[in-house]
C-alpha angles and dihedrals in degrees: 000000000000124000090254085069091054125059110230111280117242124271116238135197114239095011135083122222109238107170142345116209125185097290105003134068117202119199122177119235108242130223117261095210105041104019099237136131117264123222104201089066146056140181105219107194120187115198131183104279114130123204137204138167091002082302130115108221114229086235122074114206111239113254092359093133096040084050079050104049092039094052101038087053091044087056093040075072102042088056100033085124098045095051143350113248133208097249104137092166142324096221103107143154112306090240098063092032115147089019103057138075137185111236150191107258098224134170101258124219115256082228118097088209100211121176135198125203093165122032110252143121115011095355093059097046077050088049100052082048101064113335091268143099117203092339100310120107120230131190126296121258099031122159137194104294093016104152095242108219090264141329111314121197095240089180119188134184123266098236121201102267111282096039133088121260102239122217115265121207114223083252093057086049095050080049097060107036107012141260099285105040094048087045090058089042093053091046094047094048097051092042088044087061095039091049083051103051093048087057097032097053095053092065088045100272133120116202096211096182134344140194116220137187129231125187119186116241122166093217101062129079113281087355097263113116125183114246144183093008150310138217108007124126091261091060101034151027117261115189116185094246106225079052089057097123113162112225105055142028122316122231102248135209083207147074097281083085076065086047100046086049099049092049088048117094078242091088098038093214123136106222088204094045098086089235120139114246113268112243115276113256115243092260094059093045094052097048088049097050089046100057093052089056085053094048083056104047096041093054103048094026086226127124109264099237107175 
């Protein structure tokens, strides 16, 4: 991703910006007294890019980052007692309000902890291979949608931007971070989307998969502590419930409606040409947006307000 993909972030009084990644824009608080940086502490803003395929679309999808932030604060409750999250503060900069948190600056695992609790996308395509997915077996005559037994850690790598994650075996993951801390990751994934289908189905979703986020901080539980979001249609699959029809793919509330588009001749793109996406009609970007705003409101059974 080069700057030439990502609008200038906004200036801020009293922060300074850090780092900007496809979706997110991080700023550090700075000291009232000396001016500096402080390093306990982030803004994590989340505006309205939208990204596929590696790629940032040209079009940003209206009130994406202020769906993100609401619902990922509205699930931090939901799961206070299955893990501690980074949320400092929501009062923030007027400019960002409603799309930014204060968080927790923690050291983040080097693990992107994804979970499946049905077979589709890349660990289907895992699955025809050679009947696993990262490394774990799963039942014979599965298809794309198939209910898997129960939850399964499906890790991946968290490759530099541009490139493709790449699966992890428990075993890579106890590699990287050690046996007891992959062993609590694995357990708070699986019990993250499990906690999350018990609440999401009774409102008429099914979470097939997610992807979640860990930092390390001495002074949590465990020392795991859930970061960046959870939950939200950028970092999993949502599926309408009473549409939930195993053999095909799934309708979606999240951004694999982006992804379908873009693979259609409607969009007239090449996903192996190297060319950048086109930018998304009017017609795409409303009905995106508006499934967000229906994943949200769905969920929380509030009104979406940006």
């Amino acid at each position: 991703m080069t700057s030439s993909q990502l609008d200038a972030p906004p200036a801020l009084p009293g922060y300074a910006h850090v780092y900007s990644g496809k979706v997110r824009d991080l700023y550090a608080p700075l000291d009232p007294a000396t001016g500096e940086a402080r390093d306990d502490q982030l803004l994590l803003v989340a505006s309205d890019r939208i990204s596929a395929f590696d790629h940032i679309l040209a079009t940003p999808v209206p009130d994406k980052g202020a769906v993100l932030t609401q619902l990922s604060l509205w699930w931090f409750e939901q799961l206070a007692d299955v893990v501690p999250n980074h949320v400092v503060s929501t009062d923030v900069p007027d400019e960002v309000a409603g799309r930014a948190v204060l968080v927790r600056k923690l050291s983040m695992l080097p693990v992107e902890c994804v979970a499946r609790a049905y077979l589709t996308g890349g660990g289907l395509r895992e699955y025809k291979a050679d009947g696993h997915v990262s490394g774990v077996e799963l039942p014979e005559g599965l298809v794309d949608g198939s209910r898997l037994p129960s939850p399964v850690f499906t890790p991946s790598t968290k490759a530099p931007q541009g490139e493709h994650d790449q699966p992890m075996s428990y075993a890579d993951v106890v590699a990287a971070v050690g046996e007891e801390t992959a062993a609590r990751a694995n357990d708070l994934t699986t019990r993250i989307l499990a906690r999350g289908n018990e609440i999401a189905s009774e409102r008429g979703i099914l979470i097939a998969d997610t992807k979640v986020e860990f930092g390390l901080d001495a002074s949590a539980p465990d020392g795991l502590v859930l970061a960046d979001e959870v939950l939200t249609p950028d970092s999993s699959r949502f599926w309408p419930a009473d549409q939930w029809e195993p053999g095909h793919t799934q309708p979606s509330f999240d951004k694999e409606f982006v992804r379908e588009w873009l693979l259609s001749p409607a969009s007239g793109w090449d996903k192996d040409s190297g060319d950048a996406p086109p930018p998304m009609p009017q017609d795409v970007l409303e009905k995106t947006r508006a499934k967000y705003v229906e994943a949200y409101e769905r969920l929380t059974g509030r009104t979406f307000t940006a």
